[in-house]
C-alpha positions as CSV (number, residue, x, y, z in Angstrom):
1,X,126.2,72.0,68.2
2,X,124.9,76.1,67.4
3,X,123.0,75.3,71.0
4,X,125.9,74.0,72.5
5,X,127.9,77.4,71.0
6,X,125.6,79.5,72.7
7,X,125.0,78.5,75.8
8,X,129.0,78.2,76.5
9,X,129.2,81.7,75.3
10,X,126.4,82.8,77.4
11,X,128.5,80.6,80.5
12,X,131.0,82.6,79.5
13,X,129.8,86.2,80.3
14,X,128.5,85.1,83.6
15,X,131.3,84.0,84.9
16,X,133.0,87.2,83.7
17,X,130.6,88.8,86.0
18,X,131.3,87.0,88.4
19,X,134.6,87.3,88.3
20,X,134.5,90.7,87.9
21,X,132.7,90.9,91.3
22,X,135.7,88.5,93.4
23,X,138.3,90.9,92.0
24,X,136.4,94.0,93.4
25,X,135.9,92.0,97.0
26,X,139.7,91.6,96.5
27,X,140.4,95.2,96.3
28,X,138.0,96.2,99.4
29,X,139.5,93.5,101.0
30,X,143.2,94.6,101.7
31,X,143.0,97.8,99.4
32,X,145.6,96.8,97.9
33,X,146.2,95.9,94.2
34,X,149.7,93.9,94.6
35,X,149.3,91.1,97.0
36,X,147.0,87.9,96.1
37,X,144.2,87.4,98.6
38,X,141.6,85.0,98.5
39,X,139.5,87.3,96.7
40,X,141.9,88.0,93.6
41,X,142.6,83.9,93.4
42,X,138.7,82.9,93.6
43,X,138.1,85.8,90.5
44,X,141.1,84.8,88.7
45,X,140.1,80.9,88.9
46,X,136.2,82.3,87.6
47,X,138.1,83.9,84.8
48,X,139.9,80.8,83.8
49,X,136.9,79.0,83.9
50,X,135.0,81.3,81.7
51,X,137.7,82.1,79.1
52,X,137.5,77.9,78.9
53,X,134.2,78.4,78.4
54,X,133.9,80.5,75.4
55,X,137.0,78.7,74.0
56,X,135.1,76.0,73.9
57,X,132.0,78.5,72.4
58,X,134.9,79.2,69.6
59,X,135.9,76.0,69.0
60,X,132.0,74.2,69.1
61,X,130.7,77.5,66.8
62,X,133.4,76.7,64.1
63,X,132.5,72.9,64.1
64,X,129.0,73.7,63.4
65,X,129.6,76.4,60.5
66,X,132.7,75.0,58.9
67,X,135.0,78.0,59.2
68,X,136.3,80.4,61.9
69,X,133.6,82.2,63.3
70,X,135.3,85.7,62.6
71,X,133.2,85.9,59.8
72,X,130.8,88.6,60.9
73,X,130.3,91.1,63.2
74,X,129.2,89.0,66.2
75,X,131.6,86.7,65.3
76,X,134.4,89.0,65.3
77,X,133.2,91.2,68.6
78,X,133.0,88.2,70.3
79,X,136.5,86.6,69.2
80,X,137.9,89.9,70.4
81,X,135.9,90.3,73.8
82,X,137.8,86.7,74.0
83,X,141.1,87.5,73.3
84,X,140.8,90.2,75.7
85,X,140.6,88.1,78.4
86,X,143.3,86.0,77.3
87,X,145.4,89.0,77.2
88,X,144.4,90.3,80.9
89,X,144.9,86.5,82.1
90,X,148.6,86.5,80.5
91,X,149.3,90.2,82.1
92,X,147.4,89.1,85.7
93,X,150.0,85.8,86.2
94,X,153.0,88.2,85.3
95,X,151.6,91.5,87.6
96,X,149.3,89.9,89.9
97,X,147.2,93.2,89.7
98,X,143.6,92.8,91.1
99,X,142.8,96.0,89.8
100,X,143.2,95.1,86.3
101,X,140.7,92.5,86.6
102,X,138.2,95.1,87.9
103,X,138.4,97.1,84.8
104,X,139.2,95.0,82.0
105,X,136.7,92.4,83.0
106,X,133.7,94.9,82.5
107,X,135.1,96.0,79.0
108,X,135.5,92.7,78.2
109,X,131.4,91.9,79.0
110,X,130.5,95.2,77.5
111,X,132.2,93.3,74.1
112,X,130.5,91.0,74.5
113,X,127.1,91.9,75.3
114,X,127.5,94.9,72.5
115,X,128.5,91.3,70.2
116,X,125.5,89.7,71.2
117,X,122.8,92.2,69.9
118,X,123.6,91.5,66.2
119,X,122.4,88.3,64.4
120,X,124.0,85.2,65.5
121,X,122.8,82.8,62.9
122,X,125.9,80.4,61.5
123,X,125.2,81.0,57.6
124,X,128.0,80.4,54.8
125,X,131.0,82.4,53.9
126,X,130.2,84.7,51.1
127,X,133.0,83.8,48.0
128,X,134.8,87.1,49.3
129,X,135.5,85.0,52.6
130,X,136.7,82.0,51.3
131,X,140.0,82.0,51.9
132,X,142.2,80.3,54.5
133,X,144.1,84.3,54.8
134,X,140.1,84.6,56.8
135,X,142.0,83.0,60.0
136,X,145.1,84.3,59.9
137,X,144.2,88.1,59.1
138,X,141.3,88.3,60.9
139,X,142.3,86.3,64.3
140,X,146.2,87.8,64.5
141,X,144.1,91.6,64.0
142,X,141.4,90.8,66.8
143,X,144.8,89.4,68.6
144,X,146.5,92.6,68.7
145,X,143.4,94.9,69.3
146,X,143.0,92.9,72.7
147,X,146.3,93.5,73.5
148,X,146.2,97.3,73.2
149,X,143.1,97.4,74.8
150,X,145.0,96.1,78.1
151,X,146.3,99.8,78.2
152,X,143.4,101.4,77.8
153,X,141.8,99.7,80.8
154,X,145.5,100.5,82.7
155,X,145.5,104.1,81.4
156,X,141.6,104.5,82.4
157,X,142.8,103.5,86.0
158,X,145.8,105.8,86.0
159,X,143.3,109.1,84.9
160,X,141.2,108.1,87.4
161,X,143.7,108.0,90.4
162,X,145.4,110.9,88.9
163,X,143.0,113.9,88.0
164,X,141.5,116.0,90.4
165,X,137.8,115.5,91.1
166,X,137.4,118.1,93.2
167,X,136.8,121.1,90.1
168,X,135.8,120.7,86.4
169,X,138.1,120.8,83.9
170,X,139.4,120.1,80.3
171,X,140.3,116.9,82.1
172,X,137.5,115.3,83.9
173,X,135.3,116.2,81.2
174,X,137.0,114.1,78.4
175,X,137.3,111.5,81.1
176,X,133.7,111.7,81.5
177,X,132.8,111.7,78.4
178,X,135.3,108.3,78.1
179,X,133.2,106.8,80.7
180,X,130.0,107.9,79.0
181,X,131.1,106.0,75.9
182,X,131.3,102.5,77.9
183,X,127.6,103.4,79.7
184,X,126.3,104.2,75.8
185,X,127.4,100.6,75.0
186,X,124.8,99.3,78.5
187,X,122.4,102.1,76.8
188,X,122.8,99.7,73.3
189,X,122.3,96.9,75.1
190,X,119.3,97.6,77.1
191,X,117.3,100.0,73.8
192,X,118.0,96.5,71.2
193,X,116.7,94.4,73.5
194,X,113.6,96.1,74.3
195,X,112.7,96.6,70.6
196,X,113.3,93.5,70.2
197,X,111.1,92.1,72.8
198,X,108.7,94.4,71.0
199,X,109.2,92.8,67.4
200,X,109.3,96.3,66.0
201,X,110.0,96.2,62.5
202,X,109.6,98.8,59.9
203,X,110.6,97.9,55.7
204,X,111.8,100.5,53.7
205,X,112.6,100.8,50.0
206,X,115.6,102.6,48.6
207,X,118.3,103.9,46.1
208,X,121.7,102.0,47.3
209,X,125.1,103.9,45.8
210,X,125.1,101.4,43.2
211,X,121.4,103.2,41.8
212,X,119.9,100.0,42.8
213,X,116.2,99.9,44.4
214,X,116.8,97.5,47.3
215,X,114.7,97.1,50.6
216,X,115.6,97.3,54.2
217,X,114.0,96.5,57.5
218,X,114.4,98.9,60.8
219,X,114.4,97.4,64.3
220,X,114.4,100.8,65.8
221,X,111.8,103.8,65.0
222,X,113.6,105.5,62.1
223,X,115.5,108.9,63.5
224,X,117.3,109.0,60.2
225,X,116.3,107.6,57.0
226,X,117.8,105.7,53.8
227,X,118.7,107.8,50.6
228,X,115.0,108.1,48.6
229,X,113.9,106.3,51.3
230,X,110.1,104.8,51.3
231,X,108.1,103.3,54.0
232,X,106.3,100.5,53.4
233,X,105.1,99.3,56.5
234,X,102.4,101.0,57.9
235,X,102.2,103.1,61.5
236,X,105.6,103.2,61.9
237,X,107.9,106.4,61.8
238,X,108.3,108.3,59.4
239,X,112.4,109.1,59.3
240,X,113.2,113.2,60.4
241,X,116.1,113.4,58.0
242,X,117.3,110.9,55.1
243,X,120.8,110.0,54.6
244,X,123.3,109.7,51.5
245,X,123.6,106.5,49.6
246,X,127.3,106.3,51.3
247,X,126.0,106.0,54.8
248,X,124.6,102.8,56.5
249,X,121.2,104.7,58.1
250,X,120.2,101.6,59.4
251,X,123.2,101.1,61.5
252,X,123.3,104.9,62.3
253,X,119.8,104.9,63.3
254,X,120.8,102.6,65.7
255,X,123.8,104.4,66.4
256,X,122.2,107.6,67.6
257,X,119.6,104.8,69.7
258,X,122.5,103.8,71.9
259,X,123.6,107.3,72.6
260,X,120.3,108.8,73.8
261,X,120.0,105.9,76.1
262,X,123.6,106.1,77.5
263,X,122.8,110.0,77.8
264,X,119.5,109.0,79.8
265,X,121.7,106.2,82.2
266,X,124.2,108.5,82.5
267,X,122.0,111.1,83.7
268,X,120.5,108.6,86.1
269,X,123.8,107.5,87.6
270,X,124.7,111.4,88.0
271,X,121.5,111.9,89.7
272,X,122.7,109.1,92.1
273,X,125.6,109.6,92.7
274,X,125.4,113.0,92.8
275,X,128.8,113.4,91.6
276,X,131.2,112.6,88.2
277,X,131.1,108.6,87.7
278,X,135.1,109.3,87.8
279,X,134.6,111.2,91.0
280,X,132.5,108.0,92.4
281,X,135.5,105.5,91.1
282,X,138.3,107.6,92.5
283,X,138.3,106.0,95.9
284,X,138.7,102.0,94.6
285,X,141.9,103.1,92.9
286,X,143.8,105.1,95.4
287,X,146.0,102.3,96.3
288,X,147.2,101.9,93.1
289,X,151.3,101.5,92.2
290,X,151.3,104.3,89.7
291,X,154.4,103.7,88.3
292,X,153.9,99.9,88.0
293,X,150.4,100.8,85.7
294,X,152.5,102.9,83.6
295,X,155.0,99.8,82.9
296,X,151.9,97.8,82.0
297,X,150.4,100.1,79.6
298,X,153.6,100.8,78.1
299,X,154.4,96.9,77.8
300,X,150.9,96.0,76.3
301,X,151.6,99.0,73.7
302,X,154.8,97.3,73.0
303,X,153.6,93.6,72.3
304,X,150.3,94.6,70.8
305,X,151.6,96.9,68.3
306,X,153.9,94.5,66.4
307,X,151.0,91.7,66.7
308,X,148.3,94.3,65.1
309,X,151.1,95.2,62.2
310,X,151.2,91.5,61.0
311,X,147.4,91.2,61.3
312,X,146.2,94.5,60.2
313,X,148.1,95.3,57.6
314,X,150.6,92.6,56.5
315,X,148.3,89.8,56.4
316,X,145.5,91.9,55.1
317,X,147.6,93.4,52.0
318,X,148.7,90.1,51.2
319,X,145.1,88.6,51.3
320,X,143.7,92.1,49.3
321,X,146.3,91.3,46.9
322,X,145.0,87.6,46.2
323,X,141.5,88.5,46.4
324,X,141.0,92.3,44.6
325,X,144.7,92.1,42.8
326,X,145.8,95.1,44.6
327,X,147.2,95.1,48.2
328,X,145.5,99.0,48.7
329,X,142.3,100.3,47.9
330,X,141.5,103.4,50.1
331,X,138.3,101.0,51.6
332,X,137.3,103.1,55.0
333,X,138.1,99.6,57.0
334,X,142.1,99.9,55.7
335,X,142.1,103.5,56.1
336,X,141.1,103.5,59.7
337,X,143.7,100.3,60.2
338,X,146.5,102.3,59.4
339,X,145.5,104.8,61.7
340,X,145.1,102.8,64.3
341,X,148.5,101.9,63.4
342,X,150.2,105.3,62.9
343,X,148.6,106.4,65.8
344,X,150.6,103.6,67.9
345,X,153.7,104.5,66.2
346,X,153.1,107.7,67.1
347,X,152.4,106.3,70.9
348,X,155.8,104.6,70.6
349,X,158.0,107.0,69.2
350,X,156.4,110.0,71.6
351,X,157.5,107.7,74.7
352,X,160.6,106.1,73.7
353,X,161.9,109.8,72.5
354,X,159.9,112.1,74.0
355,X,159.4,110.9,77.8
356,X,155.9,110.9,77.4
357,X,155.4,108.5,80.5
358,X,152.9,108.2,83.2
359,X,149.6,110.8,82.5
360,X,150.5,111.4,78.6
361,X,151.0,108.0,78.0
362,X,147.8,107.1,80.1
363,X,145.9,109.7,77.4
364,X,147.7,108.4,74.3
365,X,146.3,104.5,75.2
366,X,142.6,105.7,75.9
367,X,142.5,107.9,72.6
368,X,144.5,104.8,71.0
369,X,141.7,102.4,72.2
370,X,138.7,105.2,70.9
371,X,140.4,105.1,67.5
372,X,140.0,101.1,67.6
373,X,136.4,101.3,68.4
374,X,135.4,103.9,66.1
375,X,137.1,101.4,63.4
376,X,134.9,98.7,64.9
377,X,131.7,100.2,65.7
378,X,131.1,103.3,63.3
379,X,133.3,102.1,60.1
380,X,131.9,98.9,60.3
381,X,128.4,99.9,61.1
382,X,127.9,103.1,59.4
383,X,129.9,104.0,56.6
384,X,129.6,101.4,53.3
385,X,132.5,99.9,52.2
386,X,134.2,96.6,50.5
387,X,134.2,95.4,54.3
388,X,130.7,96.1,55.1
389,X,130.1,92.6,55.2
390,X,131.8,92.5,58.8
């Protein structure tokens, strides 16, 4: 059955690609993102076929462990990379917009593949996770985080179209720098698997917070290094700089991996190109309904926020209250969750008030979306907390 799980999963992200590929024949095919040709209805079907495919990767995965596979951080990434698609699938049959497909798609893969680089052994719930408030706080969260995320990919389209390319700015460079983010998560990709491949491994002893001497194992040369670190393997290397008890170096060590590497493919694709990667994009979306993005973004703010309230926070204070006897504890994961969700407000209230439409709102969703990553990537990753676990 775990076999099974995998190989629909890995089904799954090819036919994502694949998809992703009909959806960008669609677009050079008319230029236009509105009308359904045969390209748009070939990548849609792909999609269909694929999102099947890692439902049935869900459904086969929690078969063989017992419980919702949400349980960890593969488990999770991958549920949300999921929903994700669902989300886009529900937004393409009301829009028909080929365009989303090529963006959201791609982010959607990157989830994925980002998922796929942490251990995907099926082992028990740990007594913290054995509750049935797992499912319904963890699934209606990932729920709503897909949802948002449709408006980053539609605000990522709208900068694109909208900046000027032509001279460096404020602008293009935190546009850049966006689009060196998702190229950093290739760069995480491509430097785990090599290691791997390598079976680099280097055991270290340390002092956790807690004063306790525990032992951990690097897959990547250690850049930065536990608190009281030692190494115990031998001919491996040494760590430059050691980090507090409070932050995960492991994680962060791998952290800083991924960035070098999305540096060195950025530089690459610069070198290439021999222009800004937005510059480069510019031309597939110049036939894009601006006003009709803006109504996308603006809707996928409006459904996903209330979604992520009842997930996020709701469900989760009910389920800290039954587990820990308090429904707030200050725990890095629920600080960032509410704000991720004050930010929304914020998003919300700025638009419905303010008139922030069309290139301010476009802004608001792609900081929105960084502010959701950082809570699932560096919170999760590198700073210890009660949900370290995840």
């Amino acid at each position: 059955m775990a076999s099974l799980s995998s190989n629909l999963l890995y089904t799954a992200f090819i036919l994502y690609l694949v998809a992703t590929f009909f959806f960008g024949g669609a677009i050079r095919d008319k230029r236009s993102t509105t009308n359904v040709n045969r390209w748009s209805k070939l990548g849609f079907l792909v999609t269909i076929i694929g999102f099947i495919a890692q439902l049935g990767y869900f459904i086969t995965r929690w078969v063989a462990s017992g419980h919702a596979p949400v349980s960890n951080l593969f488990e999770f990434t991958t549920f949300f990379g999921m929903m994700l698609v669902g989300a886009f699938i529900i937004i393409y049959l009301i829009y028909k917009v080929s365009m989303l497909g090529l963006f959201t798609l791609p982010i959607a893969i990157l989830v994925i593949a980002y998922a796929s680089m942490f251990p995907r052994d099926i082992s028990p719930l740990i007594p913290a996770l054995q509750s049935d408030w797992l499912h319904i706080h963890v699934t209606t969260a990932a729920a709503g985080e897909s949802i948002l995320a449709i408006s980053f990919a539609v605000g990522l389209i709208y900068l694109i179209k909208v900046l000027d390319q032509s001279k460096a700015s404020k602008k293009t460079f935190w546009l850049e720098f966006i689009l060196f983010c998702l190229i950093s998560v290739i760069g995480f990709v491509l430097v785990t698997t090599s290691f791997k491949a390598m079976d680099y491994e280097a055991s270290f002893q340390w002092v956790d917070k807690n004063e306790r001497q525990v032992e951990e194992t690097y897959n990547m040369p250690a850049l930065v290094g536990l608190h009281e670190g030692e190494l115990k393997t031998p001919g491996r290397f040494e760590p430059v700089v050691d980090m507090p008890a409070v932050i995960n170096a492991e994680k962060l060590n791998t952290l800083i991996w991924s960035l070098a590497s999305g540096l060195i493919l950025y530089g690459v694709l610069r070198l290439i190109l021999r222009k800004r990667i937005g510059a480069a994009l510019q031309p597939l979306v110049k036939n894009t309904n601006l006003d009709l993005l803006d109504e996308i973004g603006y809707r996928s703010v409006a459904i996903g926020f209330p979604v992520f309230t009842l997930g996020a926070l709701i469900f989760a204070m009910i389920w800290a209250q039954i587990a820990w006897t308090r429904f707030w504890g200050w725990d890095p994961k629920e600080v960032w969750a509410l704000i991720t969700w004050l930010f929304y407000a914020a998003f919300l209230h700025l638009r419905l008030s303010k008139g922030w439409h069309g290139e301010k709102s476009a802004w608001l969703a792609v900081v929105g979306f960084a502010i959701i990553m950082f809570n699932l990537v560096a919170v999760n990753l590198v700073i210890a907390g009660l949900h370290s676990y995840a």
